[in-house]
One Martini backbone bead per residue (centre of mass of N, CA, C, O) as a GRO file, in nm:
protein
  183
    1UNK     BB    1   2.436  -1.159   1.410
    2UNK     BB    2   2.321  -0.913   1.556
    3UNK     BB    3   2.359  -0.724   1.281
    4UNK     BB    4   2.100  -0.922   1.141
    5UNK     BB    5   1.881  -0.840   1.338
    6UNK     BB    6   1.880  -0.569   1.336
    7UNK     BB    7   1.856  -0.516   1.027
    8UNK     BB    8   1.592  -0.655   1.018
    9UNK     BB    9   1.415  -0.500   1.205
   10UNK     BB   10   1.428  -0.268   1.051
   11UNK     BB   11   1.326  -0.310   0.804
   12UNK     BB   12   1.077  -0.370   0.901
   13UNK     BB   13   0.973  -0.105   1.000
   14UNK     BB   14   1.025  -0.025   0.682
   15UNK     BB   15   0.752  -0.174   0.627
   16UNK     BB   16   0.559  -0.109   0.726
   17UNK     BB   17   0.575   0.207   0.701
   18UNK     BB   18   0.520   0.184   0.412
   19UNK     BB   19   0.246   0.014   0.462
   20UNK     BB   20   0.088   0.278   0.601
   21UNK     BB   21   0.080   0.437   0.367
   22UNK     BB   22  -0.032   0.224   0.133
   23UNK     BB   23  -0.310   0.055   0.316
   24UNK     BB   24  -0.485   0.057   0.059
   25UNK     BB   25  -0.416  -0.128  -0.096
   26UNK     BB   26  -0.386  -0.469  -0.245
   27UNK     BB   27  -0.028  -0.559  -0.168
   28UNK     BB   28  -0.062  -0.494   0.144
   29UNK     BB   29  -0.287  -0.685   0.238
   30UNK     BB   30  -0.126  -0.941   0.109
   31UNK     BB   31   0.087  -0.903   0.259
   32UNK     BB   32   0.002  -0.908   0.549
   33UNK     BB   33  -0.097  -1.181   0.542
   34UNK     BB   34   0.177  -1.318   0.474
   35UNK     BB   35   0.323  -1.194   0.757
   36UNK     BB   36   0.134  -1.389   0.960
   37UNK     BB   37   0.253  -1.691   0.823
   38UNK     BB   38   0.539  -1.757   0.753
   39UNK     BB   39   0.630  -2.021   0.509
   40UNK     BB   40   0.309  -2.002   0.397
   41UNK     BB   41   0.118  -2.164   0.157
   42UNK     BB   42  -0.116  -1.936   0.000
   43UNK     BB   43  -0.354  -1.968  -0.167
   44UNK     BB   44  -0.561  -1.745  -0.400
   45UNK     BB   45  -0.831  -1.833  -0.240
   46UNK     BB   46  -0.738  -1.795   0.051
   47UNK     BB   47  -0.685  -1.475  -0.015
   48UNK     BB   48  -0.974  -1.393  -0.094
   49UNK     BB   49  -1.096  -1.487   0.148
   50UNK     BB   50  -0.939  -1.334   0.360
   51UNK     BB   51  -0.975  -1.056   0.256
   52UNK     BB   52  -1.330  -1.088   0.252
   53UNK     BB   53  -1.243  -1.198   0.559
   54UNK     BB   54  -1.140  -1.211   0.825
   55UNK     BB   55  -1.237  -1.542   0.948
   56UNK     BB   56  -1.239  -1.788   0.798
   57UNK     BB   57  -1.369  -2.101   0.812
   58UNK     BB   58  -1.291  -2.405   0.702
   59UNK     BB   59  -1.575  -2.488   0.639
   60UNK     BB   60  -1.637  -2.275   0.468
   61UNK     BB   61  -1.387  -2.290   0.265
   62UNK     BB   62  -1.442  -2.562   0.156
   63UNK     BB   63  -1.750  -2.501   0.009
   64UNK     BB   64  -1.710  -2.259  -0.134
   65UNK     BB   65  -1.439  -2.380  -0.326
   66UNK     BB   66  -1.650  -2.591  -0.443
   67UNK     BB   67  -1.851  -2.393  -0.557
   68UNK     BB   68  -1.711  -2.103  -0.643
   69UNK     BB   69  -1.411  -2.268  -0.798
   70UNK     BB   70  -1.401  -2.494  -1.032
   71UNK     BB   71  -1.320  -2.718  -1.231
   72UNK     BB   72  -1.234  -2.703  -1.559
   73UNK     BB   73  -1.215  -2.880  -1.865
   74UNK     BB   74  -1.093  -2.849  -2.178
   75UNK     BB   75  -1.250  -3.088  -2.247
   76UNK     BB   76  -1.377  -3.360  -2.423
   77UNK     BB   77  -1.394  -3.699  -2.517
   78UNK     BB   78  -1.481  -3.637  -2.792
   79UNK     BB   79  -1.298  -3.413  -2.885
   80UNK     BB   80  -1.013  -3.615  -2.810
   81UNK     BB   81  -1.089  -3.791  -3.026
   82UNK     BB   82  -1.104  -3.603  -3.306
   83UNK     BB   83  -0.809  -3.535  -3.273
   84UNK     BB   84  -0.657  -3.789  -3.277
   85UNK     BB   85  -0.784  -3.904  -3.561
   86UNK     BB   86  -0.685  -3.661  -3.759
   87UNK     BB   87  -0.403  -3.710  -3.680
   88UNK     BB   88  -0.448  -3.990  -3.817
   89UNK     BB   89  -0.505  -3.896  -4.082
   90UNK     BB   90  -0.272  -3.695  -4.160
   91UNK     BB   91  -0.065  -3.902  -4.105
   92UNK     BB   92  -0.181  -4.112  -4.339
   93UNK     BB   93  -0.163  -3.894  -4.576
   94UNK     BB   94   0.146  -3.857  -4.561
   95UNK     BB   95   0.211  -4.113  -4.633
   96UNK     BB   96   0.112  -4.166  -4.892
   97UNK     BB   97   0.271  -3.900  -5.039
   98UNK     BB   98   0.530  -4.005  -5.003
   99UNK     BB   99   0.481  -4.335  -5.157
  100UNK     BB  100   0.460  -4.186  -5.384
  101UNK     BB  101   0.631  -3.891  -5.337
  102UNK     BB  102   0.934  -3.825  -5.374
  103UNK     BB  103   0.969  -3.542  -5.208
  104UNK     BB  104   0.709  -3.415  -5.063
  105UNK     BB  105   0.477  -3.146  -4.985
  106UNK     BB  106   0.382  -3.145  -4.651
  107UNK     BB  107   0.336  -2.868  -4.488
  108UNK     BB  108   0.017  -2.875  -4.453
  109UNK     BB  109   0.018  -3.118  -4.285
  110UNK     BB  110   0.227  -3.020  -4.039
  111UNK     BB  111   0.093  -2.795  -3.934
  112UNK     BB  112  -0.150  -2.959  -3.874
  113UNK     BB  113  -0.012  -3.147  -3.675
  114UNK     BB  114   0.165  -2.960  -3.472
  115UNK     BB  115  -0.101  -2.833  -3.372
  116UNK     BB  116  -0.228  -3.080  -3.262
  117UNK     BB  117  -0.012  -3.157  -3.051
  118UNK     BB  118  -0.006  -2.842  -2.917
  119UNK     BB  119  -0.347  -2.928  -2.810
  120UNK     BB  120  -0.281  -3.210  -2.675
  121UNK     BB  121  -0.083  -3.059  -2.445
  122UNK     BB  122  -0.271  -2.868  -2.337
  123UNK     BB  123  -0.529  -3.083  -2.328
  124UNK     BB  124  -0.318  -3.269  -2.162
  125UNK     BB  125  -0.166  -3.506  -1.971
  126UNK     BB  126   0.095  -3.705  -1.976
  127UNK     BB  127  -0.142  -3.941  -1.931
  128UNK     BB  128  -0.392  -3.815  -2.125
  129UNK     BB  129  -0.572  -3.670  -1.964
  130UNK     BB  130  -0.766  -3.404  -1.859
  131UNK     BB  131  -0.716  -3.105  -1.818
  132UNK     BB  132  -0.807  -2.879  -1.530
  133UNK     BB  133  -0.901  -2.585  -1.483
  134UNK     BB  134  -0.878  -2.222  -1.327
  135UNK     BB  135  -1.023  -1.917  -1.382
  136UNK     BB  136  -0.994  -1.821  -1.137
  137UNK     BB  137  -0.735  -1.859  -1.016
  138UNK     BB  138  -0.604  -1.685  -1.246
  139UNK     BB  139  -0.747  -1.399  -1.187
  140UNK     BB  140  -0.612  -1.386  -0.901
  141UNK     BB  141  -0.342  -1.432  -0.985
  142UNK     BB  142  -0.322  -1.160  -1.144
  143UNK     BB  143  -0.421  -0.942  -0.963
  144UNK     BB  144  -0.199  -0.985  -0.747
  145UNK     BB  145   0.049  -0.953  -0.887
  146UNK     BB  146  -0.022  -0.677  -1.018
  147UNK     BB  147  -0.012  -0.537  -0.720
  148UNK     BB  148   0.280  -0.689  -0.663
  149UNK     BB  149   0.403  -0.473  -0.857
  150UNK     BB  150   0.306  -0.187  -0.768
  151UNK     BB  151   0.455  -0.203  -0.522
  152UNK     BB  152   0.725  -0.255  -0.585
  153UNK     BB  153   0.768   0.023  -0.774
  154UNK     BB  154   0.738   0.200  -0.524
  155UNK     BB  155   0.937   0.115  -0.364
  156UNK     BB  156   1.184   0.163  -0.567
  157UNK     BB  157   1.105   0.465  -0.552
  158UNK     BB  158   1.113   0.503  -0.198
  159UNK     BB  159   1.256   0.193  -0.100
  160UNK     BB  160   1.507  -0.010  -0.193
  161UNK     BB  161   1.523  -0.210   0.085
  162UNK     BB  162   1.175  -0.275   0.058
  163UNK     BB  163   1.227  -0.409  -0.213
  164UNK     BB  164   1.451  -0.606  -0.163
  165UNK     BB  165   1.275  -0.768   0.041
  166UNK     BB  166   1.040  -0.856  -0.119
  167UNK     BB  167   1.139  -0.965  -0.350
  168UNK     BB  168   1.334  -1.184  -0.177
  169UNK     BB  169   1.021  -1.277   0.006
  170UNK     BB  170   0.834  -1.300  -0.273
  171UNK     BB  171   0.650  -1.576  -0.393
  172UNK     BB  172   0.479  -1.615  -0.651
  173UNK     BB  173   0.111  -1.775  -0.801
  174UNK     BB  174  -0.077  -2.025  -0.677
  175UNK     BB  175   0.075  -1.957  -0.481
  176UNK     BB  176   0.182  -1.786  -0.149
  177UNK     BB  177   0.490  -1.661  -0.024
  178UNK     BB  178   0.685  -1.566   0.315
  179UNK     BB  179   1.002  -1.572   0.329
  180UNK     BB  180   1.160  -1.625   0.698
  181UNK     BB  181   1.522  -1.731   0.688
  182UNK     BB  182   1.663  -1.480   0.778
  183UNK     BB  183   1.789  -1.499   1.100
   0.00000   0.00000   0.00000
């Protein structure tokens, strides 16, 4: 156990200077936000917030991230009304083209049918709603994955204790979090 928490406390020493080394990164400055956190999962807007804000108040990333980041639908209902009803007509034009010739062929029809089937899955939730996107939080989340691609990459080359570490305890997404489980 004891040598379990001094390894831990090395490998962190390592981690530090390592983040001293390349400071100016932004895959560091993220990691800095998560490691004073650990264990807590902050959202990607919030993480942008955190960067670009020493101590940004909570009523304020509230107002900020309502004005700046709204969630935008990928459809409207007009929309989703007529790839519905399409389908519905190249269903039943397949259906009768099948009842006049037996083994006819529909493959324009299926891909046809296919498409919109694959288009209206991306396009509304399990239970038929629109589903509503949020591409800062893509762009957000793209940076930031991408910094700590590269940050791990260095580290890689130059420490692979420290990229072991980072690798096991940072997990990326739409949330970010540094598990801080071991010892």
């Amino acid at each position: 156990m004891y040598e379990r928490i001094q390894n831990k406390r090395y490998l962190y020493r390592e981690l530090e200077q390592f983040m001293d080394k390349y400071a100016s990164m932004k895959g560091v400055r993220v990691l800095r936000i998560l490691l004073r956190e650990p264990n807590t999962p902050i959202d990607v807007i919030d993480l942008t917030l955190r960067l670009r804000f020493a101590n940004p108040r909570q009523k304020v990333v509230e107002k900020f991230k309502a004005a700046a980041f709204p969630d935008i639908p990928m459809a409207d209902g007009k929309a989703l009304g007529q790839y519905k009803n399409r389908m519905n007509q190249l269903i039943a034009r397949k259906a009768r083209r099948l009842a006049e010739e037996e083994g006819a062929d529909c493959s324009d029809l299926d891909w046809e049918i296919g498409w919109l089937k694959r288009e209206l899955r991306n396009i509304t939730k399990p239970n038929g709603d629109i589903k509503n996107i949020n591409p800062d939080k893509k762009k957000a989340y793209m940076s930031y994955r991408n910094a700590m691609v590269r940050l791990l990459n260095k580290a890689r080359e130059e420490n692979p204790a420290v990229w072991d570490l980072v690798r096991r305890s940072l997990v990326c997404g739409k949330t970010f979090i540094w598990l801080d489980n071991q010892g």
